[in-house]
C-alpha positions, 0 to 999 in steps of 0.5 A: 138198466137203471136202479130201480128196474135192478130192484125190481128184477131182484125181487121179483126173482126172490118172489119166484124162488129163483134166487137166495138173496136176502131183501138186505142184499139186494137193498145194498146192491142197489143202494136202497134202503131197505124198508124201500125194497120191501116197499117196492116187494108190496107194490109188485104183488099188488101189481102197482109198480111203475118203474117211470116217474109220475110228473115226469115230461110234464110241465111245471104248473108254475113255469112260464106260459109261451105266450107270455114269454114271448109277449115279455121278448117282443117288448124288450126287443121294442125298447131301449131300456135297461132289464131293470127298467124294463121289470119295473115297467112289466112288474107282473114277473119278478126280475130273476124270471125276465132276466131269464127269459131274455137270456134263453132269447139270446137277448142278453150277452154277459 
């Protein structure tokens, strides 16, 4: 059980009466502030509570797309330069970002 869902049950055991801890103990015991428990108390009895992130296993809207990355590999594999050659013949990706892909491709020993 995470920090969170430990809140959550903390309170809403407060909300059923089943337990005398005040909204500051239970903001210690978690380690939250506690203006957040009672953020979390609000979310809970207007049954808004998600106890997962959002964005959570979703792609980055900026990462880099697969065909790309793969049309960047098939290129290197193809030439005989240097990566900083090579980003200045790419030049629509800075060097940090190819540097990085040829690495996950294992294109790169260091």
């Amino acid at each position: 059980m995470n920090r969170k869902e430990t809140a959550v049950a903390f309170i809403k055991e407060k909300l059923e009466q089943n337990s005398f801890r005040t909204y500051k103990e239970i903001a210690e015991i978690t380690g939250y502030h506690p203006k957040y428990i009672l953020k979390l108390k609000k979310q809970i009895l207007n049954n808004e509570i998600k106890l997962e992130h959002g964005n959570k296993n979703k792609i980055g809207s900026r990462a880099l797309p697969y065909q790309e990355e793969m049309k960047i590999v098939n290129l290197y594999k193809r030439s005989n330069v240097s990566v900083r050659k090579f980003c200045q013949f790419y030049e629509t990706r800075s060097y940090s970002c190819i540097y990085n892909v040829l690495k996950r491709n294992n294109l790169i020993k260091k």
